[in-house]
C-alpha positions in Angstrom: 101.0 106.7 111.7 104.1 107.4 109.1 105.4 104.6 107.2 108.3 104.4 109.1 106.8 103.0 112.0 104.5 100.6 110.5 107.4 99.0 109.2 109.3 99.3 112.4 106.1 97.8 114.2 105.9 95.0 111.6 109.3 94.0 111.4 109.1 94.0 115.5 105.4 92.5 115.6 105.1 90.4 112.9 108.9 89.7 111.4 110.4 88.8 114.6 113.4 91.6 114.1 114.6 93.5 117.3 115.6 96.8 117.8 118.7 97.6 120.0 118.5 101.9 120.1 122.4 101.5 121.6 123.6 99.4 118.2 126.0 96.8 117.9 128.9 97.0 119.9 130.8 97.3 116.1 128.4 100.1 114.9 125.9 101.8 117.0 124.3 102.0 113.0 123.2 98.9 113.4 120.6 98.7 115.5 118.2 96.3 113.8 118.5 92.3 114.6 116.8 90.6 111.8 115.0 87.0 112.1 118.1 85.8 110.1 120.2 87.2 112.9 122.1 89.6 110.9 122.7 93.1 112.0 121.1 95.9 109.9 121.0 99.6 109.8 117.0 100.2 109.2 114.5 97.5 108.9 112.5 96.9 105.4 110.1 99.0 103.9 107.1 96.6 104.4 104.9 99.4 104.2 106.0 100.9 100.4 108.0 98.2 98.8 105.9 95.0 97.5 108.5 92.4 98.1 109.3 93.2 101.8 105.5 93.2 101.8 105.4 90.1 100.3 107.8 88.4 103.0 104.8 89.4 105.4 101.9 87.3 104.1 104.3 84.2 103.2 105.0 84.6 107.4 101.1 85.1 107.6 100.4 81.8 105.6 102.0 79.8 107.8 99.1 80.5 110.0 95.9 81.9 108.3 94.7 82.8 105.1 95.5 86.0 103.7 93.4 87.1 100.9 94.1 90.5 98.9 92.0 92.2 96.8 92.6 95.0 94.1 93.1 97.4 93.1 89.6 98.8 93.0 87.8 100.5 90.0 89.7 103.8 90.2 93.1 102.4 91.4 93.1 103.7 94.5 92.4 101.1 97.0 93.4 97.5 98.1 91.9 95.2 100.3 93.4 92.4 102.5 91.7 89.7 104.6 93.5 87.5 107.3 90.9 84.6 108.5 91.6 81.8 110.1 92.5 78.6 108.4 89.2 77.1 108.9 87.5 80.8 107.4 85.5 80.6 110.5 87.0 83.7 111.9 87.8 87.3 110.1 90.9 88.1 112.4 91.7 91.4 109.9 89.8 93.5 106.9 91.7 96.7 106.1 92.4 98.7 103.1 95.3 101.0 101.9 96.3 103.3 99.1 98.4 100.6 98.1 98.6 96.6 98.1 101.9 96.9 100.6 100.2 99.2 103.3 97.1 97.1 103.2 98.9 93.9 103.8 101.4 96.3 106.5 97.5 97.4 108.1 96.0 94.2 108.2 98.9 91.8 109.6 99.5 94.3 112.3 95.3 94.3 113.1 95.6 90.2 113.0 98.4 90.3 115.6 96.5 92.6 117.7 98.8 96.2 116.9 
């Protein structure tokens, strides 16, 4: 799966955005409803940039606990856990090339994507 739509899947899945493929009746550019209600032309990069990423496990708090490990000895790898807020159940354990794909991989496992 590209980048492109793991970000469109989180920002669907996880976010709360909507896509309208026909736009806004202003723009048919705009074709992304954001959880602030603004219209936008794409959705964030959850999946490369940290601080879209970041928006994704402050959502994720509100409901488990996230956990992210890394990067590993060489630099390659990151690790995120989302358990429940009683840690009696793993709900996600996945690991990415980077910290914002792990968290992308692992909130969209936790919500069942």
């Amino acid at each position: 799966m590209d980048n492109r739509k793991i970000d469109r899947l989180v920002a669907e899945k996880i976010m709360g955005w909507k896509y309208y493929p026909e736009g806004h009746h202003i723009s048919n550019e705009l074709t992304w409803i954001g959880a602030d209600g603004g219209w936008y032309i794409k959705c964030p990069n959850y999946s490369t940039d940290i601080a879209a990423a970041w928006e994704v496990v402050e959502k994720l708090q509100k409901e488990y606990i996230v956990s992210i490990l890394g990067p590993d000895d060489q630099g390659t790898h990151w690790c995120v856990d989302i358990m429940s807020k009683n840690q009696k159940l793993n709900f996600a354990n996945e690991v990415g090339n980077t910290a914002p794909m792990a968290i992308c991989l692992a909130a969209l496992k936790a919500k069942g994507v």
